[in-house]
Each structure stands twice: as C-alpha cells, then as structure tokens.
C-alpha positions as CSV (number, residue, x, y, z in Angstrom):
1,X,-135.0,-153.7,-13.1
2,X,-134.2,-154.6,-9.8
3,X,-132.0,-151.2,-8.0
4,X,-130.5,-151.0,-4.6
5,X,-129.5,-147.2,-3.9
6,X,-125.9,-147.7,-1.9
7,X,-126.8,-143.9,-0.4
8,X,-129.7,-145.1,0.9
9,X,-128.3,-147.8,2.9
10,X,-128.2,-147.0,7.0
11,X,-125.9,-148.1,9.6
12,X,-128.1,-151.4,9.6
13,X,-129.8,-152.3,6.3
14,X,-131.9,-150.8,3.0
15,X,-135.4,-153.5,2.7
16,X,-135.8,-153.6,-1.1
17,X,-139.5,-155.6,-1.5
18,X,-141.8,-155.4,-4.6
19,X,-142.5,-157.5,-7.8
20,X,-140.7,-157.5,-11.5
21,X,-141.8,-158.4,-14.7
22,X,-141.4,-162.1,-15.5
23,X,-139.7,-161.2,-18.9
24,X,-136.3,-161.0,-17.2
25,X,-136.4,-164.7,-16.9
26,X,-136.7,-165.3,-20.3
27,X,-138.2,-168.6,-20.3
28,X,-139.0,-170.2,-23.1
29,X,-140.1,-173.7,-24.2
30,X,-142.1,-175.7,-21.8
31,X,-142.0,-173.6,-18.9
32,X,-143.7,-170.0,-19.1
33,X,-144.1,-167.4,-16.6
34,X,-147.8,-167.5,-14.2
35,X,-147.2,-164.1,-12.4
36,X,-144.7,-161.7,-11.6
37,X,-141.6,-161.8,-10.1
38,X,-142.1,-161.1,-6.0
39,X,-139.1,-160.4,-4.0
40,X,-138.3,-159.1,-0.4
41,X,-134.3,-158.7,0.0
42,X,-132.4,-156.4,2.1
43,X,-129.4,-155.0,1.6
44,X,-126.5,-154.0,3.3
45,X,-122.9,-152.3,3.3
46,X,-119.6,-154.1,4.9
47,X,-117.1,-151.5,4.1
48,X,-117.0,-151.0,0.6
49,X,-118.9,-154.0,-0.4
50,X,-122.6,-154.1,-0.9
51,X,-124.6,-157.4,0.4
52,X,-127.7,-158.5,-0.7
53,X,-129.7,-160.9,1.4
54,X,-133.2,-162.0,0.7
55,X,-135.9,-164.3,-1.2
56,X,-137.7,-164.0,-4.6
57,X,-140.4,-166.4,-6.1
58,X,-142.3,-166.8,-9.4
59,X,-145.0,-168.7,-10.5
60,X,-144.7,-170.9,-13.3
61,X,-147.0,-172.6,-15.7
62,X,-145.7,-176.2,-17.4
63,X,-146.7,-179.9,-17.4
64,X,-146.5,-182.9,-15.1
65,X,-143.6,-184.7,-16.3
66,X,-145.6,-188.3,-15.5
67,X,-148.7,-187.5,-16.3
68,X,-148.5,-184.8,-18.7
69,X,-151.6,-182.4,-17.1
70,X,-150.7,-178.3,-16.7
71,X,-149.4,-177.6,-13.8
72,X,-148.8,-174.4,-12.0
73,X,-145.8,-174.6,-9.0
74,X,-143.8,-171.7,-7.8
75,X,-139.5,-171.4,-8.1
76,X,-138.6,-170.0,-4.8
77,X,-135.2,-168.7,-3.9
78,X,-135.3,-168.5,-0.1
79,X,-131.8,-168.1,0.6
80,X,-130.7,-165.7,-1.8
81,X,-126.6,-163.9,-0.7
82,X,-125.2,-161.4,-3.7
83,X,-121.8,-159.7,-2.9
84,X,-120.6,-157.0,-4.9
85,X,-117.2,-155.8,-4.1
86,X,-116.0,-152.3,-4.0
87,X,-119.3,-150.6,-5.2
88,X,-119.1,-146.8,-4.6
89,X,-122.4,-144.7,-3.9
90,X,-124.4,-145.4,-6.4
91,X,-127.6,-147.7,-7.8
92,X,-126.7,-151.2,-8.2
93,X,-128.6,-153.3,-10.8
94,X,-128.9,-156.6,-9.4
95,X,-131.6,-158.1,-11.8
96,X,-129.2,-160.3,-13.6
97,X,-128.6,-161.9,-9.8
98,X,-132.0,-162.5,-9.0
99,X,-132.6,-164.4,-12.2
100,X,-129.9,-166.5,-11.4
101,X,-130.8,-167.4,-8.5
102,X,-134.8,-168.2,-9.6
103,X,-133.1,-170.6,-12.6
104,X,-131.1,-172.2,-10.4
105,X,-134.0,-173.2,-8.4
106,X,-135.8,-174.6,-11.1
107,X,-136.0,-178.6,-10.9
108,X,-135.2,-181.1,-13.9
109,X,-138.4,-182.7,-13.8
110,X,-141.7,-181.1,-12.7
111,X,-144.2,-183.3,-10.9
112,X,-147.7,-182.3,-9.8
113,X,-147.4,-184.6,-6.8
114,X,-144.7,-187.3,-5.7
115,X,-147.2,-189.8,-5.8
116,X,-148.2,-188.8,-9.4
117,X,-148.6,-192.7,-11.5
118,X,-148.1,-191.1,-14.6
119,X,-149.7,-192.4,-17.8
120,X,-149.6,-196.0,-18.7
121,X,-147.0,-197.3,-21.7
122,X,-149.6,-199.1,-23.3
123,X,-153.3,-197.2,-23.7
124,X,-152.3,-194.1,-22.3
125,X,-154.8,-193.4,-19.2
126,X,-153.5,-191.3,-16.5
127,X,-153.2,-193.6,-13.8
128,X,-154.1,-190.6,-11.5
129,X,-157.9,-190.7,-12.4
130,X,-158.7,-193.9,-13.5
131,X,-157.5,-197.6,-13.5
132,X,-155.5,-198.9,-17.4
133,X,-157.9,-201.4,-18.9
134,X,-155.8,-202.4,-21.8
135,X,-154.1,-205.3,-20.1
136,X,-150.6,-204.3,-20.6
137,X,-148.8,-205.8,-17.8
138,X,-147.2,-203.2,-15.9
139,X,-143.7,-204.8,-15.6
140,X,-140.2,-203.1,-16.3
141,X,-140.0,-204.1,-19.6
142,X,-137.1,-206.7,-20.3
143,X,-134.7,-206.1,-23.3
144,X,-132.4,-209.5,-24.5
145,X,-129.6,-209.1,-24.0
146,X,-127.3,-211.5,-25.6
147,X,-125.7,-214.3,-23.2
148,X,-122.2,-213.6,-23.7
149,X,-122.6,-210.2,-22.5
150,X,-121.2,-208.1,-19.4
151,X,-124.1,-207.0,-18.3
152,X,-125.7,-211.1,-17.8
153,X,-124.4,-211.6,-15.0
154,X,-126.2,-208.1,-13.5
155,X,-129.5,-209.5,-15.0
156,X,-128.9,-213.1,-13.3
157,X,-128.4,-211.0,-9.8
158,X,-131.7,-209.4,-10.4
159,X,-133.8,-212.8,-10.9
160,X,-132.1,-215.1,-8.4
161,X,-133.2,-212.4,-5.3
C-alpha cells in the first residue's frame, strides 16, 4: 500500500519514494508484471486538501504487436496530480491512484521499435531478421468490391493518383 501520513506533512512538502508490489496492478492476460512498482511523489497540504505530486514506473513483460517477439518496456507516469479534498490528519491510502495512473499510461499496441516490419502475411518470417522468401507480393491486399457500390468511387480515387 502506498500511505502518505497528513501529520507528517511540513509547511513545504512530505517526499514519499520507494517501490510496491506489482500485484496491485492486477494485470492479466498478455501483459505481466517485470519488476516492482517504483515511485517518487511528494505530497503536500493546501488547506484541508491533501496534493499528491509525483512519478511511478513499472516494468512490463509482453509481445511485439508486429512481430510477435517478448518484449520488456516500462509504463511511466511522469506527471502524476491526486487531490483529495478535506482529508483530516490521518494516513491516506493512495494505492488505488497510482494504479490508475500506470494503466492509463499503458499503450493499445506495444511495439519493440517504430521501425519494427512485423511478420510477413504469407510464410511468416519476421521481417526484422531476415528477408520473406515465399514470394508473396507484399501489396495491400485488394478485396472486390462490387461496382455498384459506395465505396467504388473511393477505390477509383486511389488508382487514378
């Protein structure tokens, strides 16, 4: 659990730093937990409210969404800002927060490089290490699409550039 003591706080701020157990992330699936949870907030009082500023970071295990190798990358909150209103002396669980905040940081797609070619549609070779020798000609593939439909006119725009 992740505390911050309101007592504690001075006229300035409290520095809250140390690691968590990745378990409060609760990951499951695809995406698993490489290390623990670091963090290095500090924390602060503006009247009766308490404010939390700070980063956290984890490292995470998963796969290349192009290319399909393990990957490990890190989700980093760098600009993490909690506000908890009216909070009398008293330790303040922010755990829930911080988890929040890692999620949201967590992309749709994971990619072990922006440059990453992926694997190729028709023998499967990644791309990355070695050229495709089935042949399969690597063009967008082209579904019919009847000629009385909507969309042929789009198609026409594409092939007359």
């Amino acid at each position: 659990m992740i505390l911050v003591n309101t007592s504690h706080i001075t006229e300035t701020f409290l520095p809250v730093e140390g690691t968590e157990s990745p378990e409060i992330l609760e990951l499951t699936g695809d995406v698993t937990p490489a290390g623990e949870i670091r963090y290095k907030l500090s924390a602060s009082m503006a009247g009766q409210d308490l404010v939390v500023r700070g980063e956290a970071s984890v490292p995470v295990k998963t796969e290349c969404a192009r290319c399909l190798r393990e990957i490990v990358c890190t989700l980093h909150a760098g600009e993490i800002c909690i506000v908890r209103e009216n909070v009398p002396e008293r330790e303040v669980d922010i755990t829930s927060d911080i988890r929040e905040e890692l999620l949201l940081t967590m992309p749709a797609r994971f990619l072990c490089s922006e440059e990453c070619k992926g694997l190729c549609p028709g023998c499967g070779a990644d791309l990355n290490v070695k050229k495709c020798t089935c042949g399969k000609k690597k063009t967008a593939r082209k579904e019919s699409v009847p000629e009385n439909s909507p969309w042929a006119v789009l198609d026409q725009l594409k092939t007359d550039r």
